[in-house]
Structures are given as structure tokens and as C-alpha cells.
C-alpha positions, 0 to 999 in steps of 0.5 A: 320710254320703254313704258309708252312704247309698249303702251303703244304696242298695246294699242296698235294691237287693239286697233288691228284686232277690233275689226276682226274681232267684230266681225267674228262676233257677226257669225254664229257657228253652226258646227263645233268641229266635234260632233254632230249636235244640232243637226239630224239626218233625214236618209240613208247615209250620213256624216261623221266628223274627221279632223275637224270637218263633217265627212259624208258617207252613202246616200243620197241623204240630208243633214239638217240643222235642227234650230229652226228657220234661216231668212234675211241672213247669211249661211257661209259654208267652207268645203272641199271634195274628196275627188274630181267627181264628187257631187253634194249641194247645200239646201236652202229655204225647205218650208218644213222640217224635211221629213225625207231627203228628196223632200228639199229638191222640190220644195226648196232650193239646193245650191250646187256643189259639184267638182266636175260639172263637165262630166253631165256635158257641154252644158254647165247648168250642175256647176257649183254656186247655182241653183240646182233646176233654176241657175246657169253659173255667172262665173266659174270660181270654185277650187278643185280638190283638195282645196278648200271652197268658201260658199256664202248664200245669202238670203234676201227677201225672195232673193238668193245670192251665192258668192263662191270664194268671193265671186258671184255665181247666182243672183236670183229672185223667186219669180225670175224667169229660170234658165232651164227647161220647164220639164225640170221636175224641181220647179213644180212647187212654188213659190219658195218661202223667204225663210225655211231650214237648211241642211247639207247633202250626202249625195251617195256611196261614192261622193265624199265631201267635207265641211269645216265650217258651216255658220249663218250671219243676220241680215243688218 
């Protein structure tokens, strides 16, 4: 009796933990929770590694990953801001390996973080999940400081989607009509390529955010 039972034990384990264990195997982690390798910064400022997390410093910068082009994947991002105020973004889609920091701004897409988008005013167009220059916001999800964000970008074709704590803040695809104004100096250079590298900014001396997590998962 006590043989079986633990043999059932055993199994009910296995049952539990297989799906799980699948999905981790999904993800391919981008970030060892030690150091920088992989990554290189385009910029002043930077990232050190804290407790386990990446921490920027100074800017305004980026930090990329050096492993080449992202498409038809998924790049999960798990982060929290040190204040009410802090402002960063994450960079999707740069055609070429960025050179300088403002290089993503206008030839690929930054995908809004920002504690307190109010402090710009009424309008909401700088809250996190959009797409900075592009996006209005469909829903208002992120967690103020000091609790952590989960924020996965999906890159689709031409489409770009972005869930913030499981909710959908962006849905757009290259050649949609945007939602600001034209004047924007970010929407000069198009179209924005399916693929490009990705990087993580420092937006300057008094925005501080962490990263703990930061890995990318293929398209089926």
C-alpha cells in the first residue's frame, strides 16, 4: 500500500509540473541575474546588475541585446520603477545594430514605460504599453512602484502587440493609421521592418528602473 501510494504521489507530481516545465522550456532568458553579457550599451549612462535585476543609471542611453534580430516572437519583460516619475521604454524592431541612442526612436519602435504618464497632462499618449509617437493606451494596467510589471511584446508580421500584466494596452500594425499627430518627429522613417534588434533604455540621471527578467519566445 505505502509503495503505490507514493508511486501515485510521483505521478501526480509529474502531471502538475509537466505543463509548466514545457512552458518554461518555451522561453530562452536573455538575462542571467549576474552580469551583463550579451548586451552592450549604445550611450551615456548604463546598467549595472542589483539584487538580481539590471538598474539604469544616467542617460539618455540604450542597452542592447547583442544576439541579433528579434521577429514572429515574443520579448517578456518583468519591471518595476524606482519612483513615481520614472520614465524608460523598451526598443523593438531597430533595422540595424544602433550605433547611437536616439537611433531606435526614429527607426523603430519604443514601447512606453513611464510611472506617471499625468505628469505630460490630460492627454495619455506616454502611458505604459504604448507605442511611444504611434499609440494611445486600450487599457490602463501597469502597477506603480515598487511593484513589479510584467510587459510582453509581441512581434507578429508587421504587428505589434503589447500585454502589460496580462491585459492588452497596444494592437498595431505598420500602416495603420496612427494616433498622433504627424508633426511627431518619430514617425519620419518607415515602414518599420518585421525584424530588427531590441534594447532596454536609461532615459536619464533621475529615472531609475529595474529589470529582472528580460527573455524572448518564438512564434509557433
Amino acid at each position: 500500500m505505502f509503495l503505490r501510494s507514493r508511486w501515485q504521489l510521483l505521478l501526480f507530481a509529474l502531471i502538475v509540473q509537466t505543463p509548466s516545465a514545457l512552458a518554461n522550456k518555451e522561453w530562452k532568458p536573455l538575462f542571467n541575474g549576474k552580469d551583463l553579457s550579451g548586451w552592450e550599451q549604445v550611450g551615456p549612462g548604463g546598467f549595472t546588475v542589483e539584487n538580481g535585476a539590471m538598474k539604469s543609471y544616467g542617460g539618455m542611453g540604450l542597452l542592447y541585446w547583442k544576439g541579433g534580430k528579434i521577429g514572429n516572437a515574443v520579448i517578456r519583460v518583468v519591471f518595476k520603477t524606482g519612483g513615481p516619475n520614472d520614465n524608460s521604454g523598451v526598443y523593438v524592431r531597430i533595422p540595424l545594430e544602433p550605433v547611437e541612442p536616439m537611433m531606435p526612436c526614429f527607426y523603430g519602435y519604443e514601447v512606453q514605460i513611464d510611472a506617471e504618464p499625468e505628469r505630460w497632462g490630460a492627454d495619455d499618449k506616454y502611458y505604459t504599453g504604448s507605442i511611444y509617437s504611434i499609440s494611445y493606451p486600450l487599457a490602463k494596467p501597469a502597477k506603480p512602484p515598487p511593484e513589479w510589471n510584467t510587459m510582453d511584446i509581441t512581434l507578429d508580421g508587421p504587428r505589434t502587440i503589447v500585454h502589460v500584466n496580462g491585459v492588452k494596452v497596444t494592437d498595431y500594425k505598420e500602416g495603420d493609421p496612427r494616433k498622433r499627430l504627424d508633426q511627431d518627429k518619430n514617425l519620419r522613417h518607415d515602414p518599420r521592418p518585421n525584424e530588427g534588434y531590441f534594447g532596454l533604455q536609461n532615459h536619464g540621471e533621475k529615472d531609475i528602473l529595474y529589470f529582472r527578467e528580460v527573455a524572448v519566445k518564438k512564434l509557433k
